[in-house]
N, C-alpha and C positions, 0 to 999 in steps of 0.2 A: 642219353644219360652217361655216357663214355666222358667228358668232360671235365675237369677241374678248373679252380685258377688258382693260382700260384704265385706270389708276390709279381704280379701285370701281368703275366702270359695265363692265357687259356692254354691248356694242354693234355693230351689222353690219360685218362687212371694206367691204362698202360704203363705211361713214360713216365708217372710220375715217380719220384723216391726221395726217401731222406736218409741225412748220413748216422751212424750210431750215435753220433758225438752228440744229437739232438737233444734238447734240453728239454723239450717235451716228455722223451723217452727215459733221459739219464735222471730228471728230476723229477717229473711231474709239472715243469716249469712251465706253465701253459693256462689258458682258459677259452670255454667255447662257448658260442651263441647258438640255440636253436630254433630258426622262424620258419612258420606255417605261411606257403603262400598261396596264393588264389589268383587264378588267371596269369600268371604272370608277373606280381607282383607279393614283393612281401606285405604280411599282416601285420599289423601295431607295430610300424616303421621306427614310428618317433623311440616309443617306449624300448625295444630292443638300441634302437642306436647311444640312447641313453645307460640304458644298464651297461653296454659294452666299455663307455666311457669311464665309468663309476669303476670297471674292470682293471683299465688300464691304470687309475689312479691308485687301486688297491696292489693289486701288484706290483705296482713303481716300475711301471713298463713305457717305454717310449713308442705312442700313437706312429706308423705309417705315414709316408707324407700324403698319400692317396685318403688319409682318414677323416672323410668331409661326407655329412649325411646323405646330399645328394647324387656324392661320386661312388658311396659304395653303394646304394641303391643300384642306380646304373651299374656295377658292375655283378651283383648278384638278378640283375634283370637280363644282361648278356648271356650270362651263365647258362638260365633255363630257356634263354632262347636258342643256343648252341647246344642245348638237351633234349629239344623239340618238346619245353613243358610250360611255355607261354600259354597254351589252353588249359592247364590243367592245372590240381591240385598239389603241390610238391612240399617237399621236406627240406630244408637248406639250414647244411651246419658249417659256421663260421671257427675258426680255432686259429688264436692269434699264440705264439709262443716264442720264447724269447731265445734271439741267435746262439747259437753255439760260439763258446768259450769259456773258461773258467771251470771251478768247481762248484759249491755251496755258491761262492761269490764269484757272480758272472761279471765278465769283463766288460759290457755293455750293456745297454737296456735297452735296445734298439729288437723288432720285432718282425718276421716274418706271418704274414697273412696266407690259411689251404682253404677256397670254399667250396664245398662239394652240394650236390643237391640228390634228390632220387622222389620218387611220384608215389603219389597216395591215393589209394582208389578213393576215398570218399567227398566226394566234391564240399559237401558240408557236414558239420559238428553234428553225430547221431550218437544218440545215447547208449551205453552199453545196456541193452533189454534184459540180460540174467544179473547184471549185480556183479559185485568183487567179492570173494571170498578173502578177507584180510586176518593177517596174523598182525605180530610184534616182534622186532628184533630187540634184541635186548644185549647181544655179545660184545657190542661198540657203542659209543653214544657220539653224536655232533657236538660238537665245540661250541659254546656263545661267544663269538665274534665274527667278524665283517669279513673271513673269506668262508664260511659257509654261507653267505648271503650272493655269493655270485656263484660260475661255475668253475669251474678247476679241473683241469682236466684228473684230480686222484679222486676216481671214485670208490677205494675200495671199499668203502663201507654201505656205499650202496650195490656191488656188485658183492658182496657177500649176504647181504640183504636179501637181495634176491636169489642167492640160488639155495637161502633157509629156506623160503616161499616156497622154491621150487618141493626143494625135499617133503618139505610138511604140506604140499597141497594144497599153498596158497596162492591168490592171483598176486599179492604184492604183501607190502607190509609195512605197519607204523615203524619212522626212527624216533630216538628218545635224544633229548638232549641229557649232560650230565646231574642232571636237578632230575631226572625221572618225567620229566613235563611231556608230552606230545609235541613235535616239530614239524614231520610234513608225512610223504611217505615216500620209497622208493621212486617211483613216478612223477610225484608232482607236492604240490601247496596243498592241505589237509584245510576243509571248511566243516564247521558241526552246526547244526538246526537245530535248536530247542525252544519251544512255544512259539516259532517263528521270526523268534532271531536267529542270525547267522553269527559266528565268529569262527576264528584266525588268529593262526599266532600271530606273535609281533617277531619281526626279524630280527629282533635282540635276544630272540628264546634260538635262534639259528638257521631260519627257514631260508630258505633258497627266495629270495628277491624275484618272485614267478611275475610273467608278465600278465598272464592271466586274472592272476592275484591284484595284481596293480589295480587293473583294468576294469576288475569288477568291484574294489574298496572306492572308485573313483566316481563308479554308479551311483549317487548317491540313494536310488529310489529303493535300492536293496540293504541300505544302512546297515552295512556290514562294518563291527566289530573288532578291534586288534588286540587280543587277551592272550593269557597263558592257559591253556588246556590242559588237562588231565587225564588221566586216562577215567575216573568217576564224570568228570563230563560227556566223555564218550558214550559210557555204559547208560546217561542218562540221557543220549540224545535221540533225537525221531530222526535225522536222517542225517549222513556224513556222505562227502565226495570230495574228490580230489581232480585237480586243475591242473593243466599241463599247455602249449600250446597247439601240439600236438591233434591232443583227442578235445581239446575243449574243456568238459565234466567227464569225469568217470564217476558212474553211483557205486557205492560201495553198501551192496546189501547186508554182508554179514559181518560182525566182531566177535570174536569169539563166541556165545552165544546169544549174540544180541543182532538180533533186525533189524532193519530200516528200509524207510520210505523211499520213492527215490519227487517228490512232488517239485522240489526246489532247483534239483536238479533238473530237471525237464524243463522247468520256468527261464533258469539261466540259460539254457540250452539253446533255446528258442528264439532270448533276446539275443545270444552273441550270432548265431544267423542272421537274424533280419537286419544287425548292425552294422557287421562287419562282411558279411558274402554278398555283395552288390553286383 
């Protein structure tokens, strides 16, 4: 796992570096992908190759000449095999960011590609068995528009997020967008259960364009919902979890003093195993 790539060369975390001037550093001026792979291969190919695109059109960033579904596959397949994690279950984050020059306004839009990877013990999606003890940020709220829908490399409002969780004791925590609405959480895409419907924002409330998310609005036999939530929704639901591609489901047992199930959670759980871990 010593390994990188770096605009066509594989080469050591050692050797790697970048200069200050970097626009990822000086601005924020970047976005990343994160895929869950298995055996050697990344998971839900198409749908990440796709959002990245969606990426590069939002930030008015000029695609790689190497930027062809099958070529980056093979080289994010290279990768964990120069990492000895073709057997195993791995973590591989893509961050495309755009060259160094200019200020506000960059002098090109042309973009360098860093993919790095690293191993995850659990071969398949297990449920978290105690539940999330979940808060609410409230000090920041997301934005309704189309670059909270992808990733960015400026997370501060999720990394202040989390370290209110930390402070207070909690596993993670709802973001709000500026309507006061529920949008996702620290972690991932926010789903809520009530009588057996599922719902989900809709990405116009701010949510992060989760691939998980996709993946299971696409299911149709789970006839999942795209609504605006509340936090009165919340306090009346039977069971909430959050989707990442990561962990899969995370159940979230508690809200503030509200319980939950985790039955739906385990349902999805179980489909995205026998689907997708071949």
């Amino acid at each position: 796992m010593d390994n990188v790539y770096f605009n066509g060369t594989f080469c050591k975390k050692s050797k790697f570096s970048i200069l200050y001037s970097n626009r990822a550093f000086q601005y924020g001026d970047a976005f990343f992908d994160t895929i869950r792979c298995h055996k050697g291969s990344p998971l839900f190919w198409e749908a990440h190759y796709f959002r990245i695109a969606a990426s590069f059109y939002i930030m008015k960033m000029s695609p790689p000449d190497d930027f062809e579904m099958k070529k980056l596959k093979s080289i994010v397949k290279n990768l964990l095999l120069k990492n000895n994690l073709a057997s195993s279950s791995s973590r591989v984050k893509i961050t495309f960011f755009r060259n160094s020059g200019g200020y506000y306004s960059p002098k090109d839009h042309s973009v360098s590609v860093l993919i790095e990877s690293e191993k995850i013990a659990d071969t398949l999606y297990k449920l978290n068995k105690s539940g999330l003890r979940v808060g609410s940020y409230k000090d920041n709220f997301i934005s309704k528009h189309s670059l909270s829908n992808i990733k960015t490399t400026n997370k501060a409002l999720n990394v202040l997020a989390s370290i209110y969780a930390q402070d207070n004791g909690f596993d993670d925590c709802l973001l709000l967008n500026n309507e006061k609405n529920i949008v996702e959480s620290t972690s991932g895409n926010i789903f809520i259960v009530s009588d057996d419907n599922i719902k989900t924002p809709l990405l116009s409330e701010g949510c992060i364009d989760g691939i998980i998310r996709k993946v299971l609005l696409n299911e149709h036999e789970f006839n999942i919902k795209e609504e605006i939530i509340t936090f009165l929704d919340i306090l009346n639901a039977q069971e909430v979890f959050f989707t990442n591609v990561i962990q899969g489901v995370s159940w979230v047992s508690s809200i503030k003093n509200t319980d939950f199930v985790n039955y739906k959670s385990t349902e999805i759980l179980d489909f995205l195993n026998k689907k997708y871990f071949v």
